[in-house]
C-alpha positions as CSV (number, residue, x, y, z in Angstrom):
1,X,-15.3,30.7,-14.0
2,X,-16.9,27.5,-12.7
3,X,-15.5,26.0,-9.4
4,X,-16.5,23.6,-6.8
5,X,-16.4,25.3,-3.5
6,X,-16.6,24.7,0.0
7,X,-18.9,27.8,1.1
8,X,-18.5,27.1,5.2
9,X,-17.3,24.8,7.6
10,X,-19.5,22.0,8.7
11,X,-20.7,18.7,6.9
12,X,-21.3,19.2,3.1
13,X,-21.6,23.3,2.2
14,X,-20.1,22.3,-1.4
15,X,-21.1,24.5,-4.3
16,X,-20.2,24.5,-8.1
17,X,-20.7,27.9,-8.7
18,X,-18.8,31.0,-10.3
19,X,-15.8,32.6,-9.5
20,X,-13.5,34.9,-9.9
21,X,-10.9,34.6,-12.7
22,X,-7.5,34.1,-10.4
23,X,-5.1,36.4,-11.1
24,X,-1.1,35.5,-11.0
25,X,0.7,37.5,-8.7
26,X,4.4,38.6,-10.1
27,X,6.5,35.1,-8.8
28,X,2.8,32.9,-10.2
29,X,2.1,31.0,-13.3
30,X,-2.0,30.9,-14.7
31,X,-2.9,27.3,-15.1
32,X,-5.9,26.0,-17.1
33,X,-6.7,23.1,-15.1
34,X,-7.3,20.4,-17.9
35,X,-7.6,17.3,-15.2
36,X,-7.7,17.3,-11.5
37,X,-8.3,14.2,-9.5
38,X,-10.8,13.9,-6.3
39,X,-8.2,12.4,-3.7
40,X,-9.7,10.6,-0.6
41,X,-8.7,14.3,1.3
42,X,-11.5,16.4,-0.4
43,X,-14.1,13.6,1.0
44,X,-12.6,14.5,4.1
45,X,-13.1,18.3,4.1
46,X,-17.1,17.8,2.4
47,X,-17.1,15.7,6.1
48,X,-15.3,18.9,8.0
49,X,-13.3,15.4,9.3
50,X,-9.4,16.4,8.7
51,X,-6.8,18.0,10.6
52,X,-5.5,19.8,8.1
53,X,-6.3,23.7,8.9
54,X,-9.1,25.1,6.4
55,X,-10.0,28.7,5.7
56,X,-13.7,28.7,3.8
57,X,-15.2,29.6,1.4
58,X,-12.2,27.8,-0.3
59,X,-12.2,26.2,-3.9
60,X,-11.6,22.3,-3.6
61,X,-9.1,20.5,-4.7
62,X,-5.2,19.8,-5.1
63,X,-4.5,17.0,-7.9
64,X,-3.9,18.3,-11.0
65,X,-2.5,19.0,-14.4
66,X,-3.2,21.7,-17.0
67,X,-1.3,24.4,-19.3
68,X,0.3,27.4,-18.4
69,X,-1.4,30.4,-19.7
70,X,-0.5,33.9,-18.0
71,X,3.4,34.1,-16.2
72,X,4.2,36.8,-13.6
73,X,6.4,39.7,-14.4
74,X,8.9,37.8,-12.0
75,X,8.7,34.3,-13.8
76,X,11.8,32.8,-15.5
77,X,11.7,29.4,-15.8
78,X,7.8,28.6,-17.4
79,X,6.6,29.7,-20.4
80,X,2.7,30.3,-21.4
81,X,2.0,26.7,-23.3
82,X,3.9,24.4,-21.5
83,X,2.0,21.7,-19.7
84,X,2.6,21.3,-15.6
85,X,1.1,19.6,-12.7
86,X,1.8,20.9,-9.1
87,X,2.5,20.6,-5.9
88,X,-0.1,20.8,-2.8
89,X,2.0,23.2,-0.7
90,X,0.9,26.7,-1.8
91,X,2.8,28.4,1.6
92,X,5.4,27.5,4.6
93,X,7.1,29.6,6.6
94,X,10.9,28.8,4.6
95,X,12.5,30.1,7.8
96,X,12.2,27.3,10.0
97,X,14.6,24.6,10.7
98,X,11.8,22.2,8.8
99,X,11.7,24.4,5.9
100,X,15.7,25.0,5.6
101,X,16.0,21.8,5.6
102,X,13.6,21.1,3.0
103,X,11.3,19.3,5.1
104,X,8.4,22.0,4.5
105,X,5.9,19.0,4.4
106,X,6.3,19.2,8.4
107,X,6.2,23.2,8.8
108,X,3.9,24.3,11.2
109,X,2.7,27.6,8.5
110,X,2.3,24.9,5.7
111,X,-1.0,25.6,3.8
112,X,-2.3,23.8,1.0
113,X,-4.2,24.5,-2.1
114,X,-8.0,23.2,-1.7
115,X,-7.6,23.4,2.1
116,X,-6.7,27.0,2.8
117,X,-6.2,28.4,-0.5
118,X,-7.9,28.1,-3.7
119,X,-7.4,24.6,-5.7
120,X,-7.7,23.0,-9.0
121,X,-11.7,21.8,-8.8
122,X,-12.0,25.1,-11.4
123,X,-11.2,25.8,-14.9
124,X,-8.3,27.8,-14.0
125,X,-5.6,28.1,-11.1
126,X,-2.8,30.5,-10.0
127,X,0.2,28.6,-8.7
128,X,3.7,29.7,-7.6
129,X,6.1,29.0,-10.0
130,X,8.1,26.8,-7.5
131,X,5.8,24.6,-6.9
132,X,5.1,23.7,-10.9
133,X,6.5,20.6,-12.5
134,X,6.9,20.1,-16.2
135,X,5.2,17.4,-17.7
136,X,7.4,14.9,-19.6
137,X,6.4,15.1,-23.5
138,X,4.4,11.3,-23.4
139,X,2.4,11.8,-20.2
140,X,-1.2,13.0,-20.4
141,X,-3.0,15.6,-18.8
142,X,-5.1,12.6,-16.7
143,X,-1.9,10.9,-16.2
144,X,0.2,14.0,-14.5
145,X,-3.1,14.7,-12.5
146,X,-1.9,11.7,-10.6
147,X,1.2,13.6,-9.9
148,X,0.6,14.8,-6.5
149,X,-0.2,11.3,-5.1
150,X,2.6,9.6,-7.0
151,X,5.3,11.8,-5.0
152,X,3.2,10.9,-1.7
153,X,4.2,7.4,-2.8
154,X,7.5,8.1,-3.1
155,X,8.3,10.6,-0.5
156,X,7.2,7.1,1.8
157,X,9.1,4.6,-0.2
158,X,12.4,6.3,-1.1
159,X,12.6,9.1,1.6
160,X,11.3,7.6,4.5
161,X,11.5,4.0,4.4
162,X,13.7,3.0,1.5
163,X,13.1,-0.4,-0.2
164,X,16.1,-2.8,-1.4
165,X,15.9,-4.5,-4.8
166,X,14.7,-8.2,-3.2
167,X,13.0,-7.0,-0.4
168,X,9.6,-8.3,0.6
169,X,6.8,-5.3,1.0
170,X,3.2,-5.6,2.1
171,X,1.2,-3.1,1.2
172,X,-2.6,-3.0,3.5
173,X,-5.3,-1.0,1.7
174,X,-5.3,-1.0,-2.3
175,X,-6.5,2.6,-2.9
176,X,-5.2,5.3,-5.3
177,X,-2.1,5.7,-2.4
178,X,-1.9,1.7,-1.9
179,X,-1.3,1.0,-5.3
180,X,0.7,3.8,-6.0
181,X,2.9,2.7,-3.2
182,X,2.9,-0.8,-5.0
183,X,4.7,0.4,-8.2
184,X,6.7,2.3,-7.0
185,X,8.1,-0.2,-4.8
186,X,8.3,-2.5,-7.5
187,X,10.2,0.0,-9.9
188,X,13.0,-0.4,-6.6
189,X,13.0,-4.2,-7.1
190,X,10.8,-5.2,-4.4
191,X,8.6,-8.3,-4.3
192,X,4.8,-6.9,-3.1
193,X,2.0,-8.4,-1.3
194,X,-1.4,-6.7,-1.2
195,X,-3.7,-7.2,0.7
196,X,-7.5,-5.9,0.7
197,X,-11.1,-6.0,2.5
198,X,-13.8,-8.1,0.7
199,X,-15.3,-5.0,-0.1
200,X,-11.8,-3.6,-2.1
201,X,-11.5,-7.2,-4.0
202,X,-12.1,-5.3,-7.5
203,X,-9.0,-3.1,-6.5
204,X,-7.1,-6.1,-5.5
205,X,-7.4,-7.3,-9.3
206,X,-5.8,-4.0,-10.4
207,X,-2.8,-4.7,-7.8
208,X,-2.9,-8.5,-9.6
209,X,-2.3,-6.1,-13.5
210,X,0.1,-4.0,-11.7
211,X,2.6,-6.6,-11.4
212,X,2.0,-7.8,-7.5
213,X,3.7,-10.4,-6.9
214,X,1.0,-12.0,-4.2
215,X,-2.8,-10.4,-3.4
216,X,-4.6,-11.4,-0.2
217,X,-7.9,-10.7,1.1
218,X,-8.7,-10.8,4.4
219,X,-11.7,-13.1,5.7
220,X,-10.8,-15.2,2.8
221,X,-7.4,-15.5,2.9
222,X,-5.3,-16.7,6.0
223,X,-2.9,-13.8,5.6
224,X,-0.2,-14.5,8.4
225,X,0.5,-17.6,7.1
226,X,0.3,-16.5,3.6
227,X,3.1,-14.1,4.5
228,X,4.9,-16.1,6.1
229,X,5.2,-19.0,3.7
230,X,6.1,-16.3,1.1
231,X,9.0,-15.4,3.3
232,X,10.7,-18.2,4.4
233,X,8.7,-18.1,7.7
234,X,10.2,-14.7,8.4
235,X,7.5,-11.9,8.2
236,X,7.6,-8.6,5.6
237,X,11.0,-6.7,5.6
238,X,8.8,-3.4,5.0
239,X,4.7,-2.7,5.8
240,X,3.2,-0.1,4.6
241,X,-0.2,0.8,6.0
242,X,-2.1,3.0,3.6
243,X,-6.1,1.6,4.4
244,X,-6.5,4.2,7.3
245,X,-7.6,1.7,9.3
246,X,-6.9,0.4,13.1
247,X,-7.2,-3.0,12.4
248,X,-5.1,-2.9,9.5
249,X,-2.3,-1.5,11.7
250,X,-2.4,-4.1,14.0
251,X,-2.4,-7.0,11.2
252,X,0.4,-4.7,10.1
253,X,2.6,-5.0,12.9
254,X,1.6,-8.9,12.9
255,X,2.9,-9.3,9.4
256,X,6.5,-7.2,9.5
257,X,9.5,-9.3,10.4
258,X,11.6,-8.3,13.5
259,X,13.9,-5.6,12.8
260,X,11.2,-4.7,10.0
261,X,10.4,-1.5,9.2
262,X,6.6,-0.4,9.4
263,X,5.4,2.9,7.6
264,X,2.0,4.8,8.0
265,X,0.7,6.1,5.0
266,X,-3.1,6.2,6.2
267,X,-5.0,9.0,7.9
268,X,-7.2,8.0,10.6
269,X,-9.3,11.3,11.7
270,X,-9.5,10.1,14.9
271,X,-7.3,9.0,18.2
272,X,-7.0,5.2,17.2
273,X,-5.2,2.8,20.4
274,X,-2.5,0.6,18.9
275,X,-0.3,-2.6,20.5
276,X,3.2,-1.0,21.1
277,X,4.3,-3.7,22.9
278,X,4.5,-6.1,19.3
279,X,6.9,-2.9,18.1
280,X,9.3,-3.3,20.9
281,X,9.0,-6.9,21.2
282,X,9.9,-6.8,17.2
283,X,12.4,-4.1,17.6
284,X,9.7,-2.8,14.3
285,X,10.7,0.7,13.2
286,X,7.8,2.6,13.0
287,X,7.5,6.0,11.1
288,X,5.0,8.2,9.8
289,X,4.3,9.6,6.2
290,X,2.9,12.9,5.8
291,X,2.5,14.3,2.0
292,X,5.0,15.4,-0.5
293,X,7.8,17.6,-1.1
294,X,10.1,19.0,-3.8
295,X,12.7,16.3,-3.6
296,X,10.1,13.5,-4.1
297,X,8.4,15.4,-6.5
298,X,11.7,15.5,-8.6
299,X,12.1,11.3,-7.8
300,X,8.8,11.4,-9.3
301,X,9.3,13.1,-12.4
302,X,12.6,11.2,-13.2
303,X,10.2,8.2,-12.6
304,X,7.6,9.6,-15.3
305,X,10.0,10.5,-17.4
306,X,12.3,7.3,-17.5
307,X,8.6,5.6,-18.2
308,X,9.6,3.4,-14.9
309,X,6.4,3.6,-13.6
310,X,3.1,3.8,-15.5
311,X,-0.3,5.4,-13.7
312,X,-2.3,5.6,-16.2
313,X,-4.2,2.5,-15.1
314,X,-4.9,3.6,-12.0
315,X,-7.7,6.1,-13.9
316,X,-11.6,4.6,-13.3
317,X,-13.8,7.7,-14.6
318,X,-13.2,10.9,-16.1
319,X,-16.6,12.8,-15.5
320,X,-17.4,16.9,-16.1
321,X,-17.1,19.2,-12.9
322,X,-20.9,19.7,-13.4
323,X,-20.9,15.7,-12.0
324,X,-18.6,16.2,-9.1
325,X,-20.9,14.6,-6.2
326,X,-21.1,11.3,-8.3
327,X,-17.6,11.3,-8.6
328,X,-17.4,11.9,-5.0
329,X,-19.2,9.2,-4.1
330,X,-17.7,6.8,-6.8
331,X,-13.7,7.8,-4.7
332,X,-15.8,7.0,-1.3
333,X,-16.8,4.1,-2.4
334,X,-20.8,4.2,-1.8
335,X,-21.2,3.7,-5.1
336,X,-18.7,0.8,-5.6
337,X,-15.1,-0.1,-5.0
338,X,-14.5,-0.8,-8.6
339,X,-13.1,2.9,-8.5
340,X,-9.8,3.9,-7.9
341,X,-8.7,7.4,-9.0
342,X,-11.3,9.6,-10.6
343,X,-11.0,12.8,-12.3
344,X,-12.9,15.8,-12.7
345,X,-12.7,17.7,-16.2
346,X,-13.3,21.3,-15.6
């Protein structure tokens, strides 16, 4: 089968090239991958510039949705034909305190589809069962590719740093993750800023469709006062930070009221200094956000199901595996910001 792969560590050593039909061990479901998005992640491992571990040669890739077609002798609860999208977590320990508590998104043994094992940038994938979710009946292939992402969003907004119906939220950095982060805090009733570089203003029109209920861009836009005047001169209950950027955590911790609450979606690669002192001086509760697990993923699906959220307009390009490195450079945003979530077709 065809399948983009990482051949070696290092800068770049991507291949499309064949592989290896996976084969489903007895507790696995086959899937054939029918969309997979390119998440901000995989630019990072063609860069060798995440701390996530990686084990090469490795098939990229870990956004997707597809139909089951092979079960393991041990499978109970899929069927071949039904349609799923999955999880990133293909291992964790499950005997740590993390993982007995259901916080395997934190276990040290966690490994991940696309970093360590094989992903979904191929025509087909073997997954454990666990970690498949049905597709509700009206949701697309494209649309439940967006899966993965969409519990990152709400593993941050309803597990870590819930949001009140009322509530005023800024959201920095309108990426796939941003605006993700944006709907689903509107589907809890909050009011949303975004806010954006110059060079993201196209994305900052799809916050303005999404529903935001202010948009901002910085250099243009004098954003304290912006926020405050939208607050009653109080400053954001909630900030999320999902740009990945140093600057935008320190306009961050500018923005959020005191007693706010201040969550870190973003990835930085890199040590990164930040101003403490305006946390304690705010009394600002800071935490951090690290991926997804099953709890969200269920939030998620009720979400999809319930149609309370809607991600299909969040899809820019649908392009053929054969054209991954243009829609590599369309997600890193050489080509463009107009992009925000791009899918391979396998």
């Amino acid at each position: 089968m065809r399948a983009l792969v990482k051949k070696a560590r290092g800068k770049g050593h991507f291949e499309l090239m064949e592989m290896p039909r996976p084969r489903p061990e007895p507790d696995e479901i086959l899937i054939r991958v029918r969309a997979a998005g390119v998440c901000g992640s995989d630019i990072h491992i063609f860069d060798d510039a995440i701390k996530t571990p990686i084990h090469t040669p490795v098939i990229v890739g870990h956004e997707c949705a597809g139909d089951v077609i092979e079960v393991g002798s041990q499978v109970k609860d899929f069927a071949v034909g039904e349609r799923v999208s999955i999880e990133s977590t293909k291992v964790c320990c499950e005997q740590c305190e993390l993982c007995l508590a259901g916080n395997y998104n934190l276990c040290k043994q966690r490994r991940l589809f696309g970093y360590w094992y094989d992903g979904c940038f191929a025509e087909q994938i073997a997954v454990p069962a666990k970690r498949a979710y049905r597709l509700p009946p009206h949701i697309a292939y494209e649309e439940g590719a967006l899966c993965e992402p969409l519990a990152c969003a709400v593993h941050a907004v309803n597990e870590l740093t819930p949001v009140a119906p009322g509530e005023f939220v800024v959201v920095i950095g309108p990426g796939t993750i941003g605006l993700l982060t944006q709907i689903v805090a509107q589907a809890e009733g909050a009011h949303v800023a975004v806010i954006s570089t110059p060079s993201s203003s196209p994305r900052l029109r799809m916050a303005e469709r999404l529903g935001a209920a202010l948009t901002l861009e910085l250099e243009k836009d004098d954003v304290p006062a912006r926020i405050l005047e939208a607050t009653g001169g109080k400053g954001a209950d909630v900030v999320f930070e999902c740009a990945g950027s140093p600057k935008a955590v320190d306009l961050g911790f500018d923005l959020v009221r005191k007693g706010g609450r201040f969550t870190l979606e973003g990835l930085f690669g890199q040590f990164i200094p930040m101003d403490f002192d305006k946390v304690a001086f705010k009394e600002i509760r800071v935490v951090g956000a690290l991926g997804q697990k099953r709890s969200a993923w269920n939030i998620s699906m009720q979400y999809l199901a319930e149609r309370r959220v809607n991600v299909a307009p969040l899809i820019s390009r649908q392009v053929p595996l054969e054209d991954w490195e243009k829609a590599f450079d369309w997600t890193r945003g050489t080509a463009g910001r107009e992009h925000i979530k791009v899918l391979l077709i396998p």
